[in-house]
C-alpha positions in Angstrom: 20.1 -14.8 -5.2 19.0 -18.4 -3.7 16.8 -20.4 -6.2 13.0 -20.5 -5.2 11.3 -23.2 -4.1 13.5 -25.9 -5.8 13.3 -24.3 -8.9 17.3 -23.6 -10.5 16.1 -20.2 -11.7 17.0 -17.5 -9.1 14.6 -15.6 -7.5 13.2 -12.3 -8.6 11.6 -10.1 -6.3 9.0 -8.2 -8.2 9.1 -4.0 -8.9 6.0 -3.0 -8.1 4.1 -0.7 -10.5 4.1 3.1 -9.0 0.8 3.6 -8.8 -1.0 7.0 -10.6 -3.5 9.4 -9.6 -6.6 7.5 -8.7 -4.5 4.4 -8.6 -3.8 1.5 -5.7 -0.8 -0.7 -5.6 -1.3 -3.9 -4.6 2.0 -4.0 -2.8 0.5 -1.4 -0.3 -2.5 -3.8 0.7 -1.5 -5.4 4.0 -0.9 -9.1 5.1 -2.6 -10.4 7.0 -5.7 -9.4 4.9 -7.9 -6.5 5.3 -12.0 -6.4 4.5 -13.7 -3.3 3.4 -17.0 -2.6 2.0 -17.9 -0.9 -0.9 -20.4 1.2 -2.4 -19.9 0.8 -6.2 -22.1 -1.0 -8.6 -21.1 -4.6 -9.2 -23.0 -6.6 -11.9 -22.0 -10.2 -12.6 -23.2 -12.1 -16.0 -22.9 -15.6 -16.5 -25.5 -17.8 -18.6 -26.1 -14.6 -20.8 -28.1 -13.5 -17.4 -27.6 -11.0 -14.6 -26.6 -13.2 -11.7 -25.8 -10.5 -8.9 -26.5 -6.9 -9.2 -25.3 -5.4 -5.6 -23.9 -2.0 -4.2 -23.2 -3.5 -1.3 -20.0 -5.8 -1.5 -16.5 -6.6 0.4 -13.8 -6.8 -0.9 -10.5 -8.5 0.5 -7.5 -6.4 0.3 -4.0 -8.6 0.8 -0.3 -7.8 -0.2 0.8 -8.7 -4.1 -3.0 -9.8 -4.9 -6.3 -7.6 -6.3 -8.9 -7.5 -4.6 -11.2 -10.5 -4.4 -15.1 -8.8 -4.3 -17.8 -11.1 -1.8 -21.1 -10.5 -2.6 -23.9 -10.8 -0.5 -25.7 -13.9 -1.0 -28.6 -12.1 -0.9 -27.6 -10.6 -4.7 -28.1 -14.0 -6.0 -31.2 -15.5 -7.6 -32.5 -18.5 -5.9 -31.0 -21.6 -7.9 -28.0 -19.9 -9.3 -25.0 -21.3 -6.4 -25.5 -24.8 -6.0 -23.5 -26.4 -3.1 -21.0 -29.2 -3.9 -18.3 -30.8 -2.5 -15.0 -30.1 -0.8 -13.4 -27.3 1.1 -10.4 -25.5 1.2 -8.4 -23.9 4.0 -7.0 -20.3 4.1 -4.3 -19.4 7.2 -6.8 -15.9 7.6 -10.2 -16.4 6.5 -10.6 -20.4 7.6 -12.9 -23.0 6.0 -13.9 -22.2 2.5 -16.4 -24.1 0.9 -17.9 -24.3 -2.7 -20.7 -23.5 -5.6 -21.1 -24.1 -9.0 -22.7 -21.7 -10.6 -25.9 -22.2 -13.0 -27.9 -19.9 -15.4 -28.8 -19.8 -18.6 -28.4 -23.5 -19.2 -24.1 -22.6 -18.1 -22.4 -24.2 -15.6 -19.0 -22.9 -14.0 -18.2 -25.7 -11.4 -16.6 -24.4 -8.6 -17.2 -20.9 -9.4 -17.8 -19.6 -6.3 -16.9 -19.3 -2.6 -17.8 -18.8 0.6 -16.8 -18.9 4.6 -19.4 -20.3 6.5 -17.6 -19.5 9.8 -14.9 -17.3 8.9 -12.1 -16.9 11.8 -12.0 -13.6 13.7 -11.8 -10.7 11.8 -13.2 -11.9 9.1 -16.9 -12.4 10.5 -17.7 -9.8 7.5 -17.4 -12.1 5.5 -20.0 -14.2 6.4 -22.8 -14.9 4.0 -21.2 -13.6 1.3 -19.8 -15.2 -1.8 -17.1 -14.9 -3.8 -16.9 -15.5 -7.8 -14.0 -16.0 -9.9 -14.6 -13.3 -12.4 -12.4 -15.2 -15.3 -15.6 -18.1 -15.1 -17.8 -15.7 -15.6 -19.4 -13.9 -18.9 -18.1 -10.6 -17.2 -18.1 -8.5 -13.7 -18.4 -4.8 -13.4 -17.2 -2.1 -11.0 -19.0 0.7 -11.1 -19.7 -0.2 -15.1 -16.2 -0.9 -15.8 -15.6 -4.5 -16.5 -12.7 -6.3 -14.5 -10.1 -8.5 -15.7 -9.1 -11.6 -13.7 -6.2 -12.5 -12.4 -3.8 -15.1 -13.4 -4.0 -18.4 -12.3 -6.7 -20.8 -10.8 -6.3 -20.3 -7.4 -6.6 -16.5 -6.1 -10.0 -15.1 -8.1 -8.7 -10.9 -7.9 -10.7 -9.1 -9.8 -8.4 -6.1 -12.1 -9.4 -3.2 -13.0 -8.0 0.2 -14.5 -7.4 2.1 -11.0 -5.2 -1.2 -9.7 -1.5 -1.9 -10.4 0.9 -5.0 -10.0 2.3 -6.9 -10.7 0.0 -9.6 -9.4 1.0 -12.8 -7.6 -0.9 -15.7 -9.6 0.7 -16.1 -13.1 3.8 -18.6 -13.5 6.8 -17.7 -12.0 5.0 -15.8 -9.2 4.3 -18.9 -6.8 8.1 -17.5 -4.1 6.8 -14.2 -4.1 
């Protein structure tokens, strides 16, 4: 085995979890990305408050992540994603750009996401927003609530009918 990016550990290609009934593997999810909508119940808390109730979200499907949920910015309460600063760059989606997020007298900077002019095949995506769920008080699937994913940079949302391993955590940056 050759070490991973400059690290003197060897790499370890992760074993992905076999998934059960009623189960997805995130090691079947394709790369490039794939968006689907979905018809389940998402709530999002934050500020002790309801900040998106929908049944009409996307979520992004790619290889070795969960899937991140987009919400229509619709779902949100006037006031609650304020605009700031700074963009980021994905090789599929394109130009991200941020909100904090404020209710209930909280504030999550940089909570929340979204792609203005996504890139082709991603037009879906438009005028929708995504949240990390681990900023938030909690986010619900269909009543169950998610766990996040590791890390600060992906923003999966996890939940009982999705198995890893997940890329995110330490160790998982040469996967």
């Amino acid at each position: 085995m050759t070490p991973a990016h400059g690290s003197s550990r060897p790499f370890r290609r992760p074993r992905p979890i076999k998934p059960g009934a009623g189960q997805e593997s995130v090691w079947d999810y394709p790369r490039p990305p794939r968006v689907e909508p979905r018809s389940e119940r998402v709530i999002v808390r934050f500020g002790g408050q309801i900040i998106a109730d929908t049944t009409s979200a996307l979520r992004v499907l790619e290889t070795s992540h969960p899937p991140v949920y987009y919400l229509p910015l619709s779902s949100f309460p006037t006031g609650v994603l304020v605009p700031v600063e700074g963009t980021s760059y994905c090789e599929f989606k394109g130009v991200a750009h941020y909100f904090d997020v404020v209710a209930g007298g909280a504030l999550a900077p940089r909570a929340g996401w979204t792609y203005p002019e996504p890139t082709p095949g991603f037009e879906a995506l438009r005028s929708h927003i995504a949240l990390y769920p681990g900023r938030m008080d909690s986010c619900e699937i269909d009543g169950e609530r998610v766990t996040f994913q590791e890390g600060d940079f992906y923003g999966g949302w996890i939940t009982t009918q999705i198995v890893g391993p997940f890329k995110g955590g330490p160790g998982t940056a040469g996967w």
